[in-house]
BAVOPA-371032 format. One line per field, with one value per residue (C-alpha): residue number from 1; residue in three letters; x, y, z. Coordinates in nm, 4 decimals. Each point is the difference from the previous one (the first is absolute). Layout:
REM residues N
i	[NUM/...] .
aa	[ALA/...] .
east	[X/...] .
north	[Y/...] .
up	[Z/...] .
REM end
This chain:
REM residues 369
i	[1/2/3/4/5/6/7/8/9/10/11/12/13/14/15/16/17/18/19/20/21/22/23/24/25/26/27/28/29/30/31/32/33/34/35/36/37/38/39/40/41/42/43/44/45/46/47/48/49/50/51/52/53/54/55/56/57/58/59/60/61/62/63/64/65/66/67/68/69/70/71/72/73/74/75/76/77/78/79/80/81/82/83/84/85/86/87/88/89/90/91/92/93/94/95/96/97/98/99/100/101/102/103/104/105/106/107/108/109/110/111/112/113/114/115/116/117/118/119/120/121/122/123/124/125/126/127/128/129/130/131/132/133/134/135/136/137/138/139/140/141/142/143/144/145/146/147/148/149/150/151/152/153/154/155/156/157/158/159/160/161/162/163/164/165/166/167/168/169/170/171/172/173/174/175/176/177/178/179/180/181/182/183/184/185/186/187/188/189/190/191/192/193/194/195/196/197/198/199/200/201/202/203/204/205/206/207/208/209/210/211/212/213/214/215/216/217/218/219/220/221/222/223/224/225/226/227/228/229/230/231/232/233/234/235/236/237/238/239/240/241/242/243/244/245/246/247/248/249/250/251/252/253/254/255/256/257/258/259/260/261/262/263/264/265/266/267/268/269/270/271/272/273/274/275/276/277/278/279/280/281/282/283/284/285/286/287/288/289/290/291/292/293/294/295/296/297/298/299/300/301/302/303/304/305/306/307/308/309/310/311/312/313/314/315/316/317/318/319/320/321/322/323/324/325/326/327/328/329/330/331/332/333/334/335/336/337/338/339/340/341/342/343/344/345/346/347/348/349/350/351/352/353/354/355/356/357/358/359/360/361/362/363/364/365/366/367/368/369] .
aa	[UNK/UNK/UNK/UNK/UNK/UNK/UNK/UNK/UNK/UNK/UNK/UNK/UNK/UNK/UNK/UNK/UNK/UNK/UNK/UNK/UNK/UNK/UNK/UNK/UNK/UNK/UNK/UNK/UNK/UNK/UNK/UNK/UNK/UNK/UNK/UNK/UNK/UNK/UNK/UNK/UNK/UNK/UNK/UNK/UNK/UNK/UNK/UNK/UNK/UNK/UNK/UNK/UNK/UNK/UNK/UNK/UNK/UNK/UNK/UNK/UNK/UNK/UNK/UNK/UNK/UNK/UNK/UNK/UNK/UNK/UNK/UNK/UNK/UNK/UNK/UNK/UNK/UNK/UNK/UNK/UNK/UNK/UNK/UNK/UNK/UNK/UNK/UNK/UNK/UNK/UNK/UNK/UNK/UNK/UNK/UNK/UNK/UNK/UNK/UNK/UNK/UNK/UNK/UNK/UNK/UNK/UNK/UNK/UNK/UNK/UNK/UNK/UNK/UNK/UNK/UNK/UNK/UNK/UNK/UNK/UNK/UNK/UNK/UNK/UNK/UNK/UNK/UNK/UNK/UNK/UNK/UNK/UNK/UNK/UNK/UNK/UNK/UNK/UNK/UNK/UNK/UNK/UNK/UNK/UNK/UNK/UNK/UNK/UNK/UNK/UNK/UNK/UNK/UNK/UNK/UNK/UNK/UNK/UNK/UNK/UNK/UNK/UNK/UNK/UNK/UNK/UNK/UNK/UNK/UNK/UNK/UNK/UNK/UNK/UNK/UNK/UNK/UNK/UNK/UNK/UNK/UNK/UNK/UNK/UNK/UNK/UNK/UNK/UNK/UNK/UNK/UNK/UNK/UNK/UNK/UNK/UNK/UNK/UNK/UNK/UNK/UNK/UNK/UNK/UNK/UNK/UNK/UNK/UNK/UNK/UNK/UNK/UNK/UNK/UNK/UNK/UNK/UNK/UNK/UNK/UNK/UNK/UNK/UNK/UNK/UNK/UNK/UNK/UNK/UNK/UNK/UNK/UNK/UNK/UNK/UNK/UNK/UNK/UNK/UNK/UNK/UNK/UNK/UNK/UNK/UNK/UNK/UNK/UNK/UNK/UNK/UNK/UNK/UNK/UNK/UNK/UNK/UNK/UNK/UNK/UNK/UNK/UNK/UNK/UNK/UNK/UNK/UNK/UNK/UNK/UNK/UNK/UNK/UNK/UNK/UNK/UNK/UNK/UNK/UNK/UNK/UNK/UNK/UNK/UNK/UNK/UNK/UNK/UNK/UNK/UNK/UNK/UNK/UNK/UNK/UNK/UNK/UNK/UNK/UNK/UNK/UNK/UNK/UNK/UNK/UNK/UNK/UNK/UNK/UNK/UNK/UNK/UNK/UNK/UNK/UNK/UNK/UNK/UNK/UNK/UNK/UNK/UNK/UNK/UNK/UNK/UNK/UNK/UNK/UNK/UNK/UNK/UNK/UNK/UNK/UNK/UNK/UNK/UNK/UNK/UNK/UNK/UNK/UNK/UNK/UNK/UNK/UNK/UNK/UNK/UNK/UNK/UNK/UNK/UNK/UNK/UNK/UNK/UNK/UNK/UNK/UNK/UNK/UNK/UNK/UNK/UNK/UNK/UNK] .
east	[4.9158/0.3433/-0.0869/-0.3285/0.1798/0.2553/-0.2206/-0.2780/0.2140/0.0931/-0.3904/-0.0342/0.2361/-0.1427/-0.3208/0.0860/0.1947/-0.2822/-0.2197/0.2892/0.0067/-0.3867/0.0018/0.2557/-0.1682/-0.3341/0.1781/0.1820/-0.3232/-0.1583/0.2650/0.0119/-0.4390/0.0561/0.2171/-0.2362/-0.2834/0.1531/0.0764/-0.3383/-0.1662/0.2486/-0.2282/-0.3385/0.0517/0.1191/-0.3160/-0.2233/0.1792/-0.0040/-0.3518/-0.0998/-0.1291/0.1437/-0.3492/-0.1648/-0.0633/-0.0763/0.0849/0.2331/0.0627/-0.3786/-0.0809/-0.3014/-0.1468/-0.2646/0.2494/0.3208/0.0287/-0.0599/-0.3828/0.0403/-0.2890/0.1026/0.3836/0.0040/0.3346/0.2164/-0.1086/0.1254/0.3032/0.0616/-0.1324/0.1882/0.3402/-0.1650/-0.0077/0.3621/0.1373/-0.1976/0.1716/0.3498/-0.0737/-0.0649/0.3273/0.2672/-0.1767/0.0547/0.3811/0.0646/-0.1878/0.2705/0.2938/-0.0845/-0.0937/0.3397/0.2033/-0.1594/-0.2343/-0.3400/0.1192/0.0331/-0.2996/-0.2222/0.1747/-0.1087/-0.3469/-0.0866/0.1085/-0.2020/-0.3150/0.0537/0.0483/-0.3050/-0.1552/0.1687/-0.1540/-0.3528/0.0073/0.1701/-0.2961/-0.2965/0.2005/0.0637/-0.3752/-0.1346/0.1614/-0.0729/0.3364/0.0981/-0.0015/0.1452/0.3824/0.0289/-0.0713/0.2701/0.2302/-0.0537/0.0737/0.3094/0.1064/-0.0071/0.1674/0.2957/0.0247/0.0221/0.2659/0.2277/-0.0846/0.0813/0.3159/0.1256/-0.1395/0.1213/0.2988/0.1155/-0.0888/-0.1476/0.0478/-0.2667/-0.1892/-0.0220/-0.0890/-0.2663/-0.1106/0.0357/-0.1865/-0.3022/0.0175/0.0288/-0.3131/-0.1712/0.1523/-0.1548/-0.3501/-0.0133/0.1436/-0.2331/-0.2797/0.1109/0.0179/-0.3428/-0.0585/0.1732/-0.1774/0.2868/0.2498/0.2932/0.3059/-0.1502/-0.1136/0.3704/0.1439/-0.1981/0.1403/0.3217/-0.0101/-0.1492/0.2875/0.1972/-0.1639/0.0738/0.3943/-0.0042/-0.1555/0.2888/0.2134/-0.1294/0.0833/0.3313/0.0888/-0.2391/0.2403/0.3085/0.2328/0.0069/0.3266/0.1851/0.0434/0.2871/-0.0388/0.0382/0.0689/0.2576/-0.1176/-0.0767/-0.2065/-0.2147/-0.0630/-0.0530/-0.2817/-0.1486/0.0232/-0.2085/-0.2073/-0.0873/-0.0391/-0.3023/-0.1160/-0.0470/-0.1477/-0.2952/-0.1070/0.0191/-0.1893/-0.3244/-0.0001/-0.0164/-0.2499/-0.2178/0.0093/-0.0825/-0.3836/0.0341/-0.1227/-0.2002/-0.3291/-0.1651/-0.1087/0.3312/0.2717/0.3468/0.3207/0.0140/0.3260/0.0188/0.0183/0.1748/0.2879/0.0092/0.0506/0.2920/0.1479/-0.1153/0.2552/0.2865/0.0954/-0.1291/0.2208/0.2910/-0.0823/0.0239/0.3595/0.0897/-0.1255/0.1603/0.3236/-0.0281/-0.0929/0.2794/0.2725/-0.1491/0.0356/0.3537/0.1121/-0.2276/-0.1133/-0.2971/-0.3187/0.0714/-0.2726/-0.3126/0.1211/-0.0555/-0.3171/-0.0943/0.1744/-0.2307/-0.2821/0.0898/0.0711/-0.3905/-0.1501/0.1840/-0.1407/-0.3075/-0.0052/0.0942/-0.2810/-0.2792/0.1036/-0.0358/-0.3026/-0.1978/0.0503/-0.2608/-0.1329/0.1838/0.3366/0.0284/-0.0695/0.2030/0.2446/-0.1005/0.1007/0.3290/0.0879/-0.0663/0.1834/0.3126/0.0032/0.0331/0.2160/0.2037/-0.0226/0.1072/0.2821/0.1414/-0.0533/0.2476/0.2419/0.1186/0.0994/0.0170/0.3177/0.2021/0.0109/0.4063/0.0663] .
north	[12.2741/-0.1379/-0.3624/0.0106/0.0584/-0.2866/-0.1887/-0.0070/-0.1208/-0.3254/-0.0219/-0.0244/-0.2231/-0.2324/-0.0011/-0.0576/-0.3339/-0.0919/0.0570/-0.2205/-0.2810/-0.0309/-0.0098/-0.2694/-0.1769/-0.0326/-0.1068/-0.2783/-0.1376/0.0467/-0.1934/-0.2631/-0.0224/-0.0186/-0.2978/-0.1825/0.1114/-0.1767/-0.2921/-0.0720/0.0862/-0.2977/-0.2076/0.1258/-0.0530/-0.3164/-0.0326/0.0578/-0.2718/-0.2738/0.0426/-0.0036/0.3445/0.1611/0.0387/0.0848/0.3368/-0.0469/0.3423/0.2853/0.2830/-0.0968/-0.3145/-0.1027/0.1871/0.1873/0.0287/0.1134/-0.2308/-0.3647/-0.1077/-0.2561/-0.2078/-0.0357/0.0132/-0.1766/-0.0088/-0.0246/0.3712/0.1422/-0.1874/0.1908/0.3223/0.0072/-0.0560/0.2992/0.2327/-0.1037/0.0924/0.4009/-0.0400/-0.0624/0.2843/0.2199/-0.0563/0.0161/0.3160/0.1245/-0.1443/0.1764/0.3389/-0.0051/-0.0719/0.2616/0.2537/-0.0562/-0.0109/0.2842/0.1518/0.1580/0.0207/-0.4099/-0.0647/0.2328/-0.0918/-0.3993/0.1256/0.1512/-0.3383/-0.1236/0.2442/-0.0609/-0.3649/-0.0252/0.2306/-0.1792/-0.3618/0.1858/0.0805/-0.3050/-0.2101/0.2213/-0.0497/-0.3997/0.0169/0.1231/-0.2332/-0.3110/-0.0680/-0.1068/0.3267/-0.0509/-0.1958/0.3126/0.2755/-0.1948/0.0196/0.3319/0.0782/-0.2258/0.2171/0.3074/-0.1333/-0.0842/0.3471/0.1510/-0.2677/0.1976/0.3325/-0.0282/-0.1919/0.3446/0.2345/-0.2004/0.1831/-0.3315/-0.3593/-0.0885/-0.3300/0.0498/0.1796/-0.2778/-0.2879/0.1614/0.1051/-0.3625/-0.1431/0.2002/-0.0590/-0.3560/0.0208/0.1408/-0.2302/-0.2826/0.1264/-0.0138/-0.3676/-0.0800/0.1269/-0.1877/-0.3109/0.0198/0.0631/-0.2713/-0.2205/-0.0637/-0.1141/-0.1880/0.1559/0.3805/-0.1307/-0.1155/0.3258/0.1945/-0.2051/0.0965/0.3479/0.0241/-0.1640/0.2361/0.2563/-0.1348/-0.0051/0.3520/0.1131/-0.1738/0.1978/0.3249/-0.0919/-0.0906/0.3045/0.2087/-0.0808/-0.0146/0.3081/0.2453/0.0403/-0.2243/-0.3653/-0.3083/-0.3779/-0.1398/-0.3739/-0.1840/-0.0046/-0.3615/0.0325/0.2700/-0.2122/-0.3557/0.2582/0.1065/-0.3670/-0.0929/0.2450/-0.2056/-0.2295/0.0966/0.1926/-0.3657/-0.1866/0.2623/0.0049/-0.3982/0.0461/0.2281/-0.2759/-0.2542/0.2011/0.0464/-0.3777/-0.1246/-0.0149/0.3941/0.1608/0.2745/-0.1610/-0.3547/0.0904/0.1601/-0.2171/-0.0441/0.0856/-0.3739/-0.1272/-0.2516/0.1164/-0.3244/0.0398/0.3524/-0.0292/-0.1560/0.1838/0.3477/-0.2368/-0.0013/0.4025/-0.0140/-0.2470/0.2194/0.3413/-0.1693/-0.1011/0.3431/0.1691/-0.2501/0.0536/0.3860/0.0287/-0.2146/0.1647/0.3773/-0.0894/-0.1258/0.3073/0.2086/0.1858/0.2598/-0.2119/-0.2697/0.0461/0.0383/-0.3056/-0.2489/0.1963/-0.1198/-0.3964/-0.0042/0.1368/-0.2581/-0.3258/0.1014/0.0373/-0.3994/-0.1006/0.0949/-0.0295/-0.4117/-0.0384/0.1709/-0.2076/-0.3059/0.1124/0.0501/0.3506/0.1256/0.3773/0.1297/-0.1365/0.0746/0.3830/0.0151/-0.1105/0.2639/0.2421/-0.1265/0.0170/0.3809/0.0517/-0.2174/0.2211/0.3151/-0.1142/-0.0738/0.3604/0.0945/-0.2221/0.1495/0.3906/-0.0832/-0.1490/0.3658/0.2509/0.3969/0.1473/0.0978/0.3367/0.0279/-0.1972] .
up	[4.0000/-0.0649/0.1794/-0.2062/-0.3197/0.0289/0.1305/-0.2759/-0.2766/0.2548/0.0518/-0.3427/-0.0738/0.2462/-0.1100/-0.3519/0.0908/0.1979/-0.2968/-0.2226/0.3010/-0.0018/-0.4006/0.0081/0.2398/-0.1855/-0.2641/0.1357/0.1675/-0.3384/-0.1896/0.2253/-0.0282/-0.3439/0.0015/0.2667/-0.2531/-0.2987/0.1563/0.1862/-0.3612/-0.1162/0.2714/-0.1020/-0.3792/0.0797/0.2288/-0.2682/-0.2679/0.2703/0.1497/-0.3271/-0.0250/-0.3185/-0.1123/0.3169/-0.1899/-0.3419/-0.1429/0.0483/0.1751/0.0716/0.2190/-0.2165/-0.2995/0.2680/0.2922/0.0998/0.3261/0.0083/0.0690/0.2912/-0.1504/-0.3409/0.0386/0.3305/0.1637/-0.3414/-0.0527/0.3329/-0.0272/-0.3352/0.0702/0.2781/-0.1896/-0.2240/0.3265/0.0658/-0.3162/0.0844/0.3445/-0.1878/-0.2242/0.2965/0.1828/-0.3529/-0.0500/0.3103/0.0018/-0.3110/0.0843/0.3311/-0.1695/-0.2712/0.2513/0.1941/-0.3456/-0.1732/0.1867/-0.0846/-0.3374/-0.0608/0.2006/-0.2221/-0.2916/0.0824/0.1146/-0.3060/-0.1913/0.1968/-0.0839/-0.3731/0.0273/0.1468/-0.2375/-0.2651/0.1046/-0.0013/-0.3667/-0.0988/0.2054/-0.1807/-0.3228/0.0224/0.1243/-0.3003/-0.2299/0.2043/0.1204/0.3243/0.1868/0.3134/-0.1196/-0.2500/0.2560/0.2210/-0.2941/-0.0291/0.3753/-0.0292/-0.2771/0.1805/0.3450/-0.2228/-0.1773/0.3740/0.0449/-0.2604/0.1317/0.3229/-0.1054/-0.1242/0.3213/0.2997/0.0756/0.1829/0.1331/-0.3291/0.0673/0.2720/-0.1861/-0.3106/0.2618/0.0939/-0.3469/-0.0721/0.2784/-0.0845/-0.3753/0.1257/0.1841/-0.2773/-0.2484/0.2406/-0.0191/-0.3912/0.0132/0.2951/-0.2185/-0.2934/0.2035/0.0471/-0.3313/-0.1448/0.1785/0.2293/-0.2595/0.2087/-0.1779/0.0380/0.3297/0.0798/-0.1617/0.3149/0.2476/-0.1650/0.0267/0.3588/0.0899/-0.1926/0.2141/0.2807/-0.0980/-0.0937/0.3270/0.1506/-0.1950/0.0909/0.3825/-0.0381/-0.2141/0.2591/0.2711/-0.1919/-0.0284/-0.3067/-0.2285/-0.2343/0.0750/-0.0758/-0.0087/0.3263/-0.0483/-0.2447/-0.3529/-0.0207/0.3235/-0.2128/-0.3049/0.2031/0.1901/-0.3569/-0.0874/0.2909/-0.1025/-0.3285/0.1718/0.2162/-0.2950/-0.1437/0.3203/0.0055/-0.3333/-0.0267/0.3313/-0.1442/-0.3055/0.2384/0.2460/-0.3594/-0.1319/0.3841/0.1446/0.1037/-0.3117/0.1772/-0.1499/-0.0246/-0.3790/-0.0881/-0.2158/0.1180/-0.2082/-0.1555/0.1678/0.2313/0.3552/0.0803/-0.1904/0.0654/0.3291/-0.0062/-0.2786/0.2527/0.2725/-0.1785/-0.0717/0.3712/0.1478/-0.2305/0.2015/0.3041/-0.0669/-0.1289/0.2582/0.2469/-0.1781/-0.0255/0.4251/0.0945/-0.2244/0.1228/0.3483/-0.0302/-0.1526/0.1675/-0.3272/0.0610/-0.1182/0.2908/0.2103/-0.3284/-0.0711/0.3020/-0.0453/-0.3347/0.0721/0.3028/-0.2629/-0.3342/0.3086/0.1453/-0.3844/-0.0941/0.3375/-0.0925/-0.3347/0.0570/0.2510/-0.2791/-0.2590/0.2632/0.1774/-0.3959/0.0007/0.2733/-0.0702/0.3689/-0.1156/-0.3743/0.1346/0.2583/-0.2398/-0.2255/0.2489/0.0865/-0.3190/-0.0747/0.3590/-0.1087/-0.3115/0.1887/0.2100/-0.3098/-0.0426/0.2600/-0.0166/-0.3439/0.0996/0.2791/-0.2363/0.0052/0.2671/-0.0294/-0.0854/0.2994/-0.0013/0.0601/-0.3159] .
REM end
């Protein structure tokens, strides 16, 4: 009786941090999925621009006014390609959901996770009546019950801001991814909508890639130890970094007006933004051409002083050197569908590897200090 009775409470113990281990494990493979998810939905979007497929499915949620999935002889191959993108954006849905159900579950327990499932429940409920509502009126149904939805998934953002007990910063990137995801839906829908209007077309490019970052984020802060943190590099290595960070902030969105005023449009019927793609490809060069000397200048001056971020960024000068490279040989080559989204890619990757970069620009306090 004695062994038994010490040796239950070690039993216990055991199985409870095999319990935490196998938690934290889904998670991690579930935060990584989601960061593979947003960036391959980066490649079908930009699938569905270049193939010209943007109106493969002429309405939405619904393919066609009489079907939910494309009709192979009506929509031909443009509606697969764009259903398909639809699927992907459910699939994306699926695995932030499940990210943030795991972290909640592992910050708060039953309580958070019931807390978020019942947002959920009225959300949902919430985007029903809003639907019938907008129905009966004749208003577009579908972008207000989305609205509606949105509206709810940022109310749970507040309240479980004041539950989690701790890793809230965990717990709002994965709030935020989902919100994201739903935010994405409603602009997707609008898209289509709109008739594929370039700039609101360009604005969801935007935020995917957005998405992308802040799945990024969430890894590096998964990984990263609790407690209080301090700048790790000089001061002027922090603001040349947020500098740089202008700076790719300005190549991208002089790259989606240049993406919307070139033959890409997503549609042979749809108009582009006006500009001329010419000119606006060089103008996309130059803030380009910039961030490649920043980023230059911030990897060689980390590695000489060995400061913390070092190794992120031969990362993202390996990233920005393949996007020029590729970038130049587009331009040259008339902008062929592969390369333009391949380049599309890159450039949501470089971004989070920008991320990346700046969350290691500081370190956790050491615990003797």
């Amino acid at each position: 009786m004695p062994e038994t009775s010490i040796a239950s409470p070690t039993i216990a113990q055991d199985a409870l941090s095999t319990h935490a281990a196998l938690w934290g494990r889904a998670l991690r493979v579930f935060a990584w999925l989601s960061f593979l998810a947003q960036t391959i939905i980066i490649g079908t979007g930009g699938a569905v621009r270049l193939t010209g497929s943007g109106l493969g499915c002429s309405e939405w949620p619904l393919c066609t006014p009489e079907s939910l999935v494309p009709i192979y002889a009506d929509q031909g191959i443009h509606g697969i390609i764009e259903f398909g993108n639809r699927v992907m954006t459910g699939v994306v849905g699926i695995i932030a959901l499940a990210v943030l159900l795991l972290v909640l579950a592992r910050v708060g327990g039953k309580q958070l996770v019931f807390s978020a499932l019942r947002f959920a429940a009225g959300g949902i409920g919430a985007a029903g009546v809003v639907f019938l509502i907008a129905t009966l009126i004749d208003l577009p149904a579908t972008p207000f019950a989305m609205g509606a939805l949105l509206i709810t998934v940022i109310v749970a953002i507040v309240r479980s801001m004041r539950l989690a007990p701790e890793r809230r910063d965990l717990v709002i990137l994965a709030w935020l991814v989902l919100a994201g995801v739903v935010a994405q839906a409603l602009v997707g829908g609008i898209t289509v909508l709109t008739g594929l209007n370039p700039f609101i077309v360009g604005f969801h490019y935007v935020s995917s890639l957005l998405l992308v970052c802040v799945t990024a984020a969430f890894l590096v802060r998964l990984y990263a130890p609790t407690g209080l943190r301090e700048r790790a590099v000089p001061k002027w290595f922090a603001i040349l970094t947020h500098v740089t960070g202008l700076a790719l902030a300005v190549t991208i969105v002089f790259g989606v007006l240049t993406t919307g005023s070139g033959p890409h449009s997503g549609d042979a019927d749809v108009l582009r933004h006006g500009f001329d793609a010419t000119v606006l490809a060089h103008v996309h060069s130059w803030p380009g051409y910039i961030l490649a000397a920043l980023v230059l200048a911030l990897t060689v001056s980390a590695w000489v002083l060995h400061l913390e971020p070092r190794r992120w960024l031969l990362v993202l000068v390996i990233a920005i050197l393949v996007q020029v490279g590729v970038g130049v040989w587009q331009a040259r080559e008339g902008l062929p569908p592969l390369l333009v989204g391949i380049h599309m890619v890159l450039a949501s990757l470089s971004a989070a590897a920008y991320t990346v970069v700046v969350l290691h620009l500081k370190k956790p306090v050491d615990a003797q200090s």
